[in-house]
N, C-alpha and C positions, 0 to 999 in steps of 0.2 A: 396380322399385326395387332398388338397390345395397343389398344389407345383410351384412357379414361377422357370425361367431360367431370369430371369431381374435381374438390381442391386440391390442394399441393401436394397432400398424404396419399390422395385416392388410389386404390390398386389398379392393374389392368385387367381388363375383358381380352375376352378372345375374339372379338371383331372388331369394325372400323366405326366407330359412333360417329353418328350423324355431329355437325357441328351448327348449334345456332346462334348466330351470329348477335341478336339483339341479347344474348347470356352473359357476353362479352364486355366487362366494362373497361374503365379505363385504370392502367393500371397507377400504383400509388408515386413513383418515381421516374425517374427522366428515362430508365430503362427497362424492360424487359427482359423476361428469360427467354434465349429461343427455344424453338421447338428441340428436343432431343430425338435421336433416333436414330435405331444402333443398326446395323449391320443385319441385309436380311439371313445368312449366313447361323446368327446366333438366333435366329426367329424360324427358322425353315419348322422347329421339331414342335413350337408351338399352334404356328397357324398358316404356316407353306409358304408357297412362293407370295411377291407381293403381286395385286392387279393393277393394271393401270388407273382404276378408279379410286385402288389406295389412295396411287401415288400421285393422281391431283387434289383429289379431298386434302390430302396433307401439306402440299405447294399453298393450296389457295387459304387454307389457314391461317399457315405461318404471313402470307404477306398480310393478311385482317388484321394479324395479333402485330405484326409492327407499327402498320397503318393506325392504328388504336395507339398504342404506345408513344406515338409523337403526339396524337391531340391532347392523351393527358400528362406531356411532361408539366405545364403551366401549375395546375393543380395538386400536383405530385408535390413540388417545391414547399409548398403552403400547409404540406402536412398532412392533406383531408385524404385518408389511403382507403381505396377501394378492394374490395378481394376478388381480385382475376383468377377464376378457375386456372390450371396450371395444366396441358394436355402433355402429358408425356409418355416417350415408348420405351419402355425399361423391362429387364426380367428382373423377380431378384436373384443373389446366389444362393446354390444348396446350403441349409444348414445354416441360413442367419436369417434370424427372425427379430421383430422387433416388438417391445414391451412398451403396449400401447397403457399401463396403471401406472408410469412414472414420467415425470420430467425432471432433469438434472440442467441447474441454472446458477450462476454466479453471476451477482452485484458487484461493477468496479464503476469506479468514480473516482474525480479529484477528490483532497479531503474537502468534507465540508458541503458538499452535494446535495445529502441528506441521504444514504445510502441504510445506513440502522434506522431511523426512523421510518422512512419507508419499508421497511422490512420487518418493522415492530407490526405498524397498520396492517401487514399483508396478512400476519399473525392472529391480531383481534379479528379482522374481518371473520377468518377461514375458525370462528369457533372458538378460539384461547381466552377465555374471562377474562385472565388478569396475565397481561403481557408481562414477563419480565425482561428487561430492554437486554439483546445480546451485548453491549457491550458493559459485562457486569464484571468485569477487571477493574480496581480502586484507582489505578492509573488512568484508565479509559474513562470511567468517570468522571477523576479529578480535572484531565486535560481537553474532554469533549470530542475525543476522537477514536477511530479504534485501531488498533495496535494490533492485536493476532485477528487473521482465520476466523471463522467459527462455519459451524453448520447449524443449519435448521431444516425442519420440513412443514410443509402444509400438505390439508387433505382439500380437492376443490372439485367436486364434480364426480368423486369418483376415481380423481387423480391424484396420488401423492408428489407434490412437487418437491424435492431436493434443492433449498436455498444454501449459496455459502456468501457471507457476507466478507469482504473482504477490506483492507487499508486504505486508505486514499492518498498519505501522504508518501513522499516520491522516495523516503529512507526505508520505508519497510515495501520498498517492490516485489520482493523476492516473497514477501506471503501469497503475491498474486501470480509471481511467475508458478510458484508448484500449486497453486491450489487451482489453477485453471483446466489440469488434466483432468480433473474429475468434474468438467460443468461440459454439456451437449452443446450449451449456446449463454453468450452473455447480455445481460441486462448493461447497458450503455447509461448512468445518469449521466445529465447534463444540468448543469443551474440556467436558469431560463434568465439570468440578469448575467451571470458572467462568460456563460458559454464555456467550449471546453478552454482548460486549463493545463500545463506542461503536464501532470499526471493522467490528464485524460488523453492527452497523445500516448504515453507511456503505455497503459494499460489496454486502449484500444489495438497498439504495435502489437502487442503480445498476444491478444485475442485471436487480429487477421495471422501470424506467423502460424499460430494451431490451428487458423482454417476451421472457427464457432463462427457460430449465426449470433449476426448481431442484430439485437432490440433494443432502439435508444428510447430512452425515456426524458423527456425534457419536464424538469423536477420546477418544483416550487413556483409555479407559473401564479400563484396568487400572490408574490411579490408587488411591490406599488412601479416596482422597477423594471420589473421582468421586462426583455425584449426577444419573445416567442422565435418572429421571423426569423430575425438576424441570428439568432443560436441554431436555429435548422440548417440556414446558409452555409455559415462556417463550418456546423458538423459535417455537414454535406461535402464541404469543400479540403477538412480535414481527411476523410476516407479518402479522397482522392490522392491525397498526396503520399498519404501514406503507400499507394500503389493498392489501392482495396480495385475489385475486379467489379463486372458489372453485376454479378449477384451478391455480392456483399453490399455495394453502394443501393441497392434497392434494399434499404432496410424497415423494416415498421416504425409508425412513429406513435408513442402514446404522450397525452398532455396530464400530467399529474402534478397533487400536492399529496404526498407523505404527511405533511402535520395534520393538514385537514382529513385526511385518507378519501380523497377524492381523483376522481381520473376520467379521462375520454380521447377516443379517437380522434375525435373530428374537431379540435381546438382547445383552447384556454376557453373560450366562451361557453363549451356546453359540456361543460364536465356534469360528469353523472353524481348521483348520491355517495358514490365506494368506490371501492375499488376493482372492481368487476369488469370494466374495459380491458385493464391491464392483467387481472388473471387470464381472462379469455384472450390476450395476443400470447401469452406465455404457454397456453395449450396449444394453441393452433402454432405456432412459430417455432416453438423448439423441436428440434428434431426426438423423437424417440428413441430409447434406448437399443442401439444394436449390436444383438446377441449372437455369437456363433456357437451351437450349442455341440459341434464336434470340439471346440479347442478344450484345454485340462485348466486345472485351477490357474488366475491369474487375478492378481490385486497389486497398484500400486499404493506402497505407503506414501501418499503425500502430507501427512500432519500425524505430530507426536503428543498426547497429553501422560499425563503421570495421575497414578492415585497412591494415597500410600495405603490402601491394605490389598487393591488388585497388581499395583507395580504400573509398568508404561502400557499404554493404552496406543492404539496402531487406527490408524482412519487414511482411509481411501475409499474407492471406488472401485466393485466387485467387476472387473472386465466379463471374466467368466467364467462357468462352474460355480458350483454351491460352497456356502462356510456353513458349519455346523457345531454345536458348542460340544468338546471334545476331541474335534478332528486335528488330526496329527500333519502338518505341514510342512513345507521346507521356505526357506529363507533364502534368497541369491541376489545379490547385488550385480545387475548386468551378464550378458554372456558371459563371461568369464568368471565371474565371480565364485566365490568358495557357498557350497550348499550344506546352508546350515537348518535343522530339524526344531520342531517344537510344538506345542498344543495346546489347542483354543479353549481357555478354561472359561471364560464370559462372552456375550454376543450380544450388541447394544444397535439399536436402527433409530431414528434420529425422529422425533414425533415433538410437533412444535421447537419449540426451547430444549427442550431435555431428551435425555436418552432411554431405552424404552428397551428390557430387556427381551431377547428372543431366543429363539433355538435354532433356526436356520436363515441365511441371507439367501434367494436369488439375486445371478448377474444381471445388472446394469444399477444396481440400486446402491447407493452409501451406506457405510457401518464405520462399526469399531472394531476392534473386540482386544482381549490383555490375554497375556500365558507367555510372550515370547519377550525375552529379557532384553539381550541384544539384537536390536534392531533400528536403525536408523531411516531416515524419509530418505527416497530415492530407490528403495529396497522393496523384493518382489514377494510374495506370497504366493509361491507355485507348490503345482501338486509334485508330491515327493518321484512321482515314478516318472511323470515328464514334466522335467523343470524347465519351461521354459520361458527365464525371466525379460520383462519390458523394460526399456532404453531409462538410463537413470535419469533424476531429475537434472537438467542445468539451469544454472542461474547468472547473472552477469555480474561482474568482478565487484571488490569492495575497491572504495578509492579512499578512504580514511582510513587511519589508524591511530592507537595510543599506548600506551605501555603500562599496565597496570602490575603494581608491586605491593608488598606491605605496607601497613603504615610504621612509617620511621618516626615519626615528629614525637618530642618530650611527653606528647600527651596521649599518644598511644595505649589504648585496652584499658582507660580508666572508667569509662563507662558502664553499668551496670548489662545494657543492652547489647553489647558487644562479647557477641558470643564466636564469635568464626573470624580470629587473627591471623592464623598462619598460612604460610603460601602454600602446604597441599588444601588446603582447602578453602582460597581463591581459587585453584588450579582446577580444583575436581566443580567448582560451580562455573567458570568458564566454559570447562569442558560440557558441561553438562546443556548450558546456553548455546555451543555449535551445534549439539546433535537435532534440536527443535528450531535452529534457527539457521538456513544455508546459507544466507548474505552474512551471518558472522565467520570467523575464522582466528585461528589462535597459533603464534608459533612462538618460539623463544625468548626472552628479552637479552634484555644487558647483563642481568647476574642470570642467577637459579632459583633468586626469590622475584624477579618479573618474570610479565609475561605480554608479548607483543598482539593485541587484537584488535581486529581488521572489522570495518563494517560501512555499509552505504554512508554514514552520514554522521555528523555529532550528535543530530535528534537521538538515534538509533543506538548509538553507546552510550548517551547521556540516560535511555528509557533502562538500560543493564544496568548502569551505575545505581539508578535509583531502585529499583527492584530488590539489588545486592543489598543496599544500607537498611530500606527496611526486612533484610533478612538477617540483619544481626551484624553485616560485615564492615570490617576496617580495612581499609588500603588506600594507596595511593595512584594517580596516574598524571601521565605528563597532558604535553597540550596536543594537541588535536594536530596533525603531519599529513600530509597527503602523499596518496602512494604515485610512485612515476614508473613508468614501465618502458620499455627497449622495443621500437617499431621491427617487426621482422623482417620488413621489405629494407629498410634504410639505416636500420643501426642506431639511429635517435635517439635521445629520451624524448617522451611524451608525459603529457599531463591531463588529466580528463577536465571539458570542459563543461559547465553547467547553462541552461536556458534560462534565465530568471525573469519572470513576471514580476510586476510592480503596479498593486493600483496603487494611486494615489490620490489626495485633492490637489487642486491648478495651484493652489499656495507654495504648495511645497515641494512642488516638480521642479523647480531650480535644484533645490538641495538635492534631491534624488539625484540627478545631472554630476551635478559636484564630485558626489560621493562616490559612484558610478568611474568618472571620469578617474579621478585618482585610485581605486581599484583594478584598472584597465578593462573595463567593461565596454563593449561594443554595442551599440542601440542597434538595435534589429527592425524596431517597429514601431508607433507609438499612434495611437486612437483614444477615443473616449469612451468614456468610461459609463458602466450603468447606471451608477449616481451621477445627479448634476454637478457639474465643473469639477469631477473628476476625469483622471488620465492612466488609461493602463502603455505603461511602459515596456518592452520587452526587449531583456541585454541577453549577449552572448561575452561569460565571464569565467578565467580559470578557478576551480573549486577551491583551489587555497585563498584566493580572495573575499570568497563570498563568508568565510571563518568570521563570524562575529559581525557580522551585515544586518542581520534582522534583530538584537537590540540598539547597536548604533542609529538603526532607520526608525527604531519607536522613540528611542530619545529626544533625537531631531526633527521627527512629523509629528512630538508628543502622542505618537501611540496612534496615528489616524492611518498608516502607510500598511499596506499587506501585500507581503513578499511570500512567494512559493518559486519554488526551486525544481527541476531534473535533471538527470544525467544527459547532456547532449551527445561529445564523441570525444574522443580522443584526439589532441592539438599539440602542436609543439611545445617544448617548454624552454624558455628563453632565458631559467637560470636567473632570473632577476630577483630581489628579495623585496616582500612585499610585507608590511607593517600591518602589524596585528592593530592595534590601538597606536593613539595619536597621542596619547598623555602616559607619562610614567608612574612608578607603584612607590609608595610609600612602605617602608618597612620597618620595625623596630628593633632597637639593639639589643633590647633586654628582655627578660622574661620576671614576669610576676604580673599585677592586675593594672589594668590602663585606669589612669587618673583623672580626675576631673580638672585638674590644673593641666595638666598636659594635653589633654585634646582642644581645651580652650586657645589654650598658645600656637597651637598648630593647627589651629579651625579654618586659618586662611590660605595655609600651603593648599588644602583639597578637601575634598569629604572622605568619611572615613567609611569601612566596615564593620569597627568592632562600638561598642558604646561603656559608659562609665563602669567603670570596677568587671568589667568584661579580663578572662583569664587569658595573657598570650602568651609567647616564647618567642625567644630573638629568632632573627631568619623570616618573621612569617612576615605576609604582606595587610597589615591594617588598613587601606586606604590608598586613594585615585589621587595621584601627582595633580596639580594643574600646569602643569608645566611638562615637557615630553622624558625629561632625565628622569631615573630614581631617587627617593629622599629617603634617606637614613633617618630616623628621630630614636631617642628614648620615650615611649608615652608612659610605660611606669612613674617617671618620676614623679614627686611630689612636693609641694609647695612649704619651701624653707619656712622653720618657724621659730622666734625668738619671741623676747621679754618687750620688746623694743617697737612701741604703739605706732599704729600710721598715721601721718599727722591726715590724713581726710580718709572720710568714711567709702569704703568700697564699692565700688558697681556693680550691680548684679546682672550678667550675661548669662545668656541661655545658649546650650549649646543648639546643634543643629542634628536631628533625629539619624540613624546610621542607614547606610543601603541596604538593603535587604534582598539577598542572589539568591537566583535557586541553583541547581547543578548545571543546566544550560544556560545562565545568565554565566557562571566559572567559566565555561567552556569556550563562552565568545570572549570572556574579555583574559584571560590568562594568556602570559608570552612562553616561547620557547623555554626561558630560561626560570621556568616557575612548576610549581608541581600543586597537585592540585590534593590534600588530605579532605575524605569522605570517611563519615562516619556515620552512625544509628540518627543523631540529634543534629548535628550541625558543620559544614563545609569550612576549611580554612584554606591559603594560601600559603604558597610559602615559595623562597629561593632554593633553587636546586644545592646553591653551595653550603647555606645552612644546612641542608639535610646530610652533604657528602653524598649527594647523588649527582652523577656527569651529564 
């Protein structure tokens, strides 16, 4: 019989190793693995029959290693994880070997965790002078959060480790559903003050479904807030529900701060200098790359970048067989799919930050490389003489949509920056957004100048819209419509419903309540919160409700209230119509420049949009009703002027400064019956009827 006394990697001997028992510590969690051990049958040709001395030396083990296992569940809970040799009796199979010079690992997290930042530190540590931060998109930057994918690598020991840094917010899932095929095991952040959060259910579901190893990381523990304990508990308590097995729920636990680049095993109290704890659980814990070196070429494309003088650039994970720059390939999209030919003119391997050109990839390692025009993510890189392509990617459905068109409004293509008006080409940059993006999706609209597209979330169409304008474009889109879908089993419609988290401060947990309430939102849950005399709230509410929920809640909590969102499940839908906003839009009759007489005189109807000697056209919407109907005004006008003196000298009023929206402030507050004109410089509103759009 095969039995090692090594760690969890250690290979097998060809005899029975002695077992000693004081080696044995206790292990890190409430459970243990058992002992494994296969069939003498598949052992006969390695080491014969078994003896009876085997087969009690292996009895009386396994009862130590559980006997062990109960004394240290107490300490297990608390984090302080010890390394219990792992005895197990394994062959392996012919022909797969494992590549002990790499690890392959992806970071997922709620937003905000500190998932890049920690992944800058891992950076500096591992060598790189001068970090430059992965999320170096002006988007990413502007908003503090990251948006696409990325890859990086480190060198640690002698190990190249494979990082992919991924999204955190619950709209861009789908970067984390395809970019998980290519990580062996994932990094778990957790905020040591908020604990997990609806995306950290999300993204952990998606984890245990691929059956990775998971390594939580419980982040930023140098909070004044942090509460260590209680965030293991829950983790703990999360895996469970999630249906996580007893060797997933034994998972390692490290205590880090990413700002500080600081980290340890054994608490919040005795972090070390660096981050050296958490490299060394990332060597020891992730599984090694495993190679079958009879199978033929096999790569999924799970991410698309573009260059403009190489063309589209292809990134996955080399399953197996070699890439070499020149080598002639085939393309296939699933079994069936059509095999299509091409050739690898650049070959790039992922060295810190940047890409690092090469000549050959071995399997198990990440790349790139450009040569093949059409090719979309999901799509297999097999060798031409046996094509045998991997399962496409899937992702879960969009439940938002909008309808994006030309722009029609008077003011259409006056801008200097407005380079890309016409509908082939909104059509060809849409399209172009499905092929790098699987939670989007595009199909026809109302005429032949829209075009209907589908995506997780308003953040997530509102992050294309913005991307489009500063790429030059003009167009139009309606308001934000949720998709409903036909239950299979019962004929139904149904409507997807969302999880929505809510901290808040105690001040203002009434409001929340209110607001809540008149949305039809369902309280699930409600505890305290990591700051003093706050309260985290947790509803179960349909996604056409929550349209326009997290500016109404910064209004209302003056900006103190933080809402995050997931996709729950699918619910019925009871057909009811639910009110975007509570107050009506102001609009104007006429077109020329808003006056200062005019805004004055209507300063009380509501606040406006636009400000003095600002250019409008009739139909558009200048300003928030205080009241819930629409108001018609002319603001052009201007203040009659005669010969004929006032008999008292005038008052001087000041007006009141204009609101200032970005694309996702539009999104929440625009009605059905409104279209929303995006431009290079600046957003307007408008009445669908003034446009002659239905």
């Amino acid at each position: 019989l095969s039995i090692s006394s090594g760690g969890r990697g250690a290979m097998a001997t060809s005899f029975v190793a002695p077992v000693n028992l004081s080696q044995v510590g206790a292990p890190s969690l409430a459970r243990s693995r058992p002992l494994e051990v296969k069939p003498t049958a598949q052992l006969s040709g390695a080491s014969g029959a078994w003896s009876s001395h085997a087969w009690c030396a292996s009895l009386m083990f396994g009862a130590v290693a559980t006997l062990h296992a109960t004394r240290g569940s107490n300490s297990a809970r608390a984090g302080r994880r010890s390394r219990l040799p792992r005895f197990v009796a394994t062959l392996d199979k012919p022909g797969i070997i494992e590549r002990e010079d790499i690890r392959n690992i992806a970071i997922i997290a709620h937003v905000d965790h500190g998932k890049t930042t920690l992944t800058n530190a891992l950076m500096k540590q591992c060598g790189l002078e001068k970090v430059k931060s992965m999320d170096s998109d002006q988007l990413e930057q502007e908003r503090g959060i990251t948006i696409l994918a990325k890859n990086a690598a480190v060198s640690y020991k002698g190990i190249k480790i494979n990082i992919v840094d991924t999204p955190g917010h619950a709209d861009f899932g789908a970067e984390v559903e395809r970019i998980l095929n290519m990580a062996d095991a994932c990094l778990l952040l957790v905020d040591a003050a908020e604990g997990p959060m609806p995306q950290t259910k999300f993204v952990l579901r998606q984890a245990l479904k691929l059956k990775k190893k998971i390594i939580v990381c419980i982040n930023k523990v140098d909070k004044p807030a942090s509460r260590v304990d209680w965030v293991l508990d829950t983790t703990f308590d999360l895996f469970g529900c999630l249906g996580a097995d007893d060797e997933a729920c034994d998972f390692p636990v490290v205590y880090a701060s990413g700002f500080q680049g600081v980290a340890s095993n054994e608490g919040p109290d005795s972090l070390e200098k660096d981050l050296t704890p958490l490299l060394d659980t990332i060597l020891e814990e992730t599984p090694c790359p495993k190679i079958d070196n009879s199978a033929p070429l096999q790569m999924l494309v799970s991410n698309l970048d573009y260059d403009d003088y190489v063309g589209r650039i292809c990134i996955g994970r080399l399953i197996s067989g070699d890439l070499k720059v020149g080598q002639e390939v085939g393309i296939k999209y699933g079994e069936d799919g059509e095999l299509r030919k091409g050739n690898v003119t650049k070959l790039w391997q992922f060295n810190n930050n940047d890409r690092v050109p090469t000549d050959v990839i071995k399997a198990g390692d990440i790349c790139c490389f450009s040569g093949i025009g059409e090719v979309k993510i999901g799509d297999t890189v097999v060798d031409l003489e046996t094509p045998m392509a991997l399962p496409p990617i899937e992702v879960e459905e969009p439940t938002v949509a909008m309808e994006f068109t030309i722009n029609k409004s008077p003011f259409a293509a006056r801008l200097k920056e407005s380079t890309k008006v016409t509908a082939p080409q909104v059509k060809a940059r849409l399209e172009k957004e499905c092929l790098t993006n699987l939670a989007i999706r595009m199909d026809g609209g109302s005429t032949s100048e829209s075009f209907k597209v589908k995506g997780r979330g308003t953040l997530q169409l509102g992050i294309l819209m913005e991307n489009m304008r500063r790429e030059g474009f003009e167009f139009m889109v309606s308001a934000p419509e949720v998709l409903l879908r036909e239950n299979p089993d019962t004929g139904k419609q149904e409507e997807p419903y969302e999880e929505v988290v809510i901290d808040v401060p105690n001040d203002f947990q009434g409001v929340i309540m209110e607001e809540m309430q008149r949305k039809q939102g369902v309280l699930q849950s409600m505890e305290a919160g990591a700051v003093e005399n706050s309260t985290v709230l947790t509803f179960e509410i349909p996604t056409r409700c929550t349209i326009g929920l997290p500016g109404k809640f910064a209004q209302r909590t003056s900006g103190s209230a933080v809402m995050s969102s997931q996709f729950s499940h699918w619910g019925p839908f009871d057909g009811s119509e639910v009110k975007i906003r509570e107050k009506g839009s102001i609009a104007t009759t006429a077109t020329g420049k808003a006056t200062y007489y005019s805004l004055l005189n209507f300063q009380l109807k509501g606040r406006f949009f636009v400000e003095h000697a600002e250019e409008v056209y009739a139909g558009q919407v200048i300003g928030m009703h205080n009241r819930e109907t629409d108001l018609t005004v002319n603001i052009t006008k201007e203040k009659a002027v005669s010969n004929v003196r006032a008999a008292c000298a005038q008052v001087t009023e000041n007006l009141n400064g204009k609101i200032q929206m970005s694309i996702d402030d539009w999104l929440g507050f625009m009605d059905t019956d409104e279209v929303l004109e995006v431009t290079p410089l600046e957003c307007r509103l408008a009445k669908k009827t003034a446009m002659k759009m239905k």
